[in-house]
BAGUFI-342038 format. One line per field, with one value per residue (C-alpha): residue in one letter; x, y negated, z negated. Coordinates in steps of 0.2 Angstrom, whole numbers, m for minus. Layout:
! residues N
resn (a;...);
xx (X;...);
yy (Y;...);
zz (Z;...);
END
This chain:
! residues 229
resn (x;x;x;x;x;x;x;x;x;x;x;x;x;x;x;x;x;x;x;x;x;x;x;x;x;x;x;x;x;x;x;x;x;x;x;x;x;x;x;x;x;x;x;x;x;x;x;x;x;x;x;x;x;x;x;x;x;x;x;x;x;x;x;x;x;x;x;x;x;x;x;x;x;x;x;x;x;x;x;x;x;x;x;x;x;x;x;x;x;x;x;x;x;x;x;x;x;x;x;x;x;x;x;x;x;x;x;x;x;x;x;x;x;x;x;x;x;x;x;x;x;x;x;x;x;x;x;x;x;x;x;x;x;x;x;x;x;x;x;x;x;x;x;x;x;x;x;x;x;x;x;x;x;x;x;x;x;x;x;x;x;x;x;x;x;x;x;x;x;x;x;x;x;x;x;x;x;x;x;x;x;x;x;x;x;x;x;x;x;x;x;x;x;x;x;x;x;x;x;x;x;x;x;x;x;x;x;x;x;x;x;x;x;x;x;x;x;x;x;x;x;x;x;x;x;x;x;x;x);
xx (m320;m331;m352;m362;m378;m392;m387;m403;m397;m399;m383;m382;m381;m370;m359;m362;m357;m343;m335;m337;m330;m331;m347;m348;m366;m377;m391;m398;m406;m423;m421;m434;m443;m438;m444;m431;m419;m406;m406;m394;m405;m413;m399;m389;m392;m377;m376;m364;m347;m352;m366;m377;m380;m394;m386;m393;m383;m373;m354;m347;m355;m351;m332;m331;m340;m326;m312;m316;m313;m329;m336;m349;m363;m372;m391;m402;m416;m413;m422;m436;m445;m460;m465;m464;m450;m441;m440;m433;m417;m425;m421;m419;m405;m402;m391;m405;m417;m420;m435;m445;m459;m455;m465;m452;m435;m422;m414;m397;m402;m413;m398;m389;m402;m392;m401;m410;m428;m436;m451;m465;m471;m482;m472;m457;m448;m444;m427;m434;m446;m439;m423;m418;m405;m398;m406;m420;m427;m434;m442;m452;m466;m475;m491;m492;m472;m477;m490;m478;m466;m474;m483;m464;m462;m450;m448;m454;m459;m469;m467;m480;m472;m482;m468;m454;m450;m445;m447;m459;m470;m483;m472;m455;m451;m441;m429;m423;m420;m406;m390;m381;m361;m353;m361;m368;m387;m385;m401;m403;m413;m417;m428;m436;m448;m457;m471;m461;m444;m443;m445;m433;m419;m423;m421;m407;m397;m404;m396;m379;m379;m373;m385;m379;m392;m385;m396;m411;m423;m439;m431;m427;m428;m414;m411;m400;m382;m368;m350;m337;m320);
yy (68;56;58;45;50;41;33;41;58;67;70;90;87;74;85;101;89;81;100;95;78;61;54;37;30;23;9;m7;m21;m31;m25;m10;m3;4;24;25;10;21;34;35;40;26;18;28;41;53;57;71;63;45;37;24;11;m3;m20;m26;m9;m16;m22;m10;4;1;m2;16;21;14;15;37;36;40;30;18;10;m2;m2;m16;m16;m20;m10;m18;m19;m7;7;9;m4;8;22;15;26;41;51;73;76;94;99;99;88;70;69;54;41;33;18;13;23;10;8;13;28;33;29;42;57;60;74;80;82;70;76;63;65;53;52;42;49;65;68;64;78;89;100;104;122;131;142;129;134;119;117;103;96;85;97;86;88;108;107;100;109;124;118;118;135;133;143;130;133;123;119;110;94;90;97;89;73;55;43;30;41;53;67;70;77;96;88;73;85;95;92;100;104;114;132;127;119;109;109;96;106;124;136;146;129;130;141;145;149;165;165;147;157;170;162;154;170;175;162;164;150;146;142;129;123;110;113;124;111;106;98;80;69;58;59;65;65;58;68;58;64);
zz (m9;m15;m13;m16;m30;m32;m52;m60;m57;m74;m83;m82;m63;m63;m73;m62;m48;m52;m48;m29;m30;m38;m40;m32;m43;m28;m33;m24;m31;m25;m8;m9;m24;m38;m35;m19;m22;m27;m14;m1;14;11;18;27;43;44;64;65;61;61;50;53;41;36;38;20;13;m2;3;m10;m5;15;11;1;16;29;17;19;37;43;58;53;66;61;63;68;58;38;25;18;3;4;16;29;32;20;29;47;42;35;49;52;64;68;82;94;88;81;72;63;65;80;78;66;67;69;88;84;76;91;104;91;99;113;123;109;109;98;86;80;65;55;41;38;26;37;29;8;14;24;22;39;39;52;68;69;51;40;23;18;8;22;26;44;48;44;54;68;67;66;86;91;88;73;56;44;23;16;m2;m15;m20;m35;m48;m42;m51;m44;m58;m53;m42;m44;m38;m27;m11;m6;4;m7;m19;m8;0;13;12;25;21;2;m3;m15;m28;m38;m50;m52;m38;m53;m56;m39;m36;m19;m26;m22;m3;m3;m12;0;16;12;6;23;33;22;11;m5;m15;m29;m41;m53;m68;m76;m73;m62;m45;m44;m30;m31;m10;0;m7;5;7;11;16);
END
């Protein structure tokens, strides 16, 4: 299996990692900046079995993608350079709802919904902040997607984001710092650093997950990591 990791990941991760699969090193150049350039969300919106993908996405990166099998779609709208035309793919699919800031999703990905519901929020990096789980629970470090969710009638944690570390930025965000593989979270960093730990660690034992943290160290947003088969 290969899983495509934001380059800048730090090396005890990377290491922890590589125990899952091979690590495909993802980056971008002069296409957006530097703080997300290298995350694969960025990039790339898994829809269930297929993914869709911006059409400036790197030609290396979207033959590994084709060459694993996985269906590709390709979206309309290309990535751009600053915010918000950086986020158009920056999506939260669950199996019953599409959310995102719909004055900017990208039109494949909304003809992806389906008969979901669709939730508008304001912010449009839904999936760098927000970790969507199983049963309709989320986690995420938007205060306005809490609030939204949360008027929906969904169990939602929110977590302070200002000790989780994206180089280039102030601070990170929860859900760029976690992945999800079949029944495992993936933490790219360690619970113990964030005043919330406990009660993360907790509801995720609750909802029988693995809990896989890949070093003792503050979280690090380094996006969403991609699985391919």
């Amino acid at each position: 299996m290969d899983i495509l990791a934001d380059m800048r990941i730090p090396g005890e991760a990377l290491e922890a990692l590589t125990s899952f699969g091979n690590v495909v090193p993802f980056s971008t150049s002069c296409i957006t900046y530097e703080s997300v350039a290298c995350h694969p969300d960025i990039f790339i919106f898994n829809a269930g079995k297929n993914s869709i993908v911006a059409p400036n996405l790197p030609e290396t990166i979207l033959s590994r993608i084709v060459s694993s099998g996985v269906p590709v779609s390709h979206g309309e709208t290309p990535v751009g350079s600053k915010y918000p035309e950086s986020a158009v793919y920056n999506a939260v699919i669950t199996e019953y709802f599409l959310i995102h800031n719909f004055r900017i999703t990208d039109p494949v990905i909304n003809s992806a919904a389906g008969d979901r519901e669709m939730i508008h929020v304001s912010q449009g990096y839904t999936r760098c902040t927000t970790l969507p789980l199983k049963e309709n629970h989320f986690i995420t470090s938007d205060e306005g997607i809490f609030r939204t969710l949360k008027r929906y009638g969904l169990y939602v944690i929110y977590i302070k984001p200002a000790n989780i570390i994206l180089p280039g930025a102030k601070h990170g965000f929860f859900g760029g710092a976690c992945s999800i593989f079949e029944d495992r979270v993936i933490i790219n960093g360690n619970l113990n650093h964030l005043g919330e730990g406990d009660e993360v660690r907790k509801l995720l034992t609750d909802l029988k997950y693995d809990v896989i943290e890949l070093y003792d160290g503050p979280l690090f947003d380094s996006g969403t990591l991609v699985f391919l088969p």
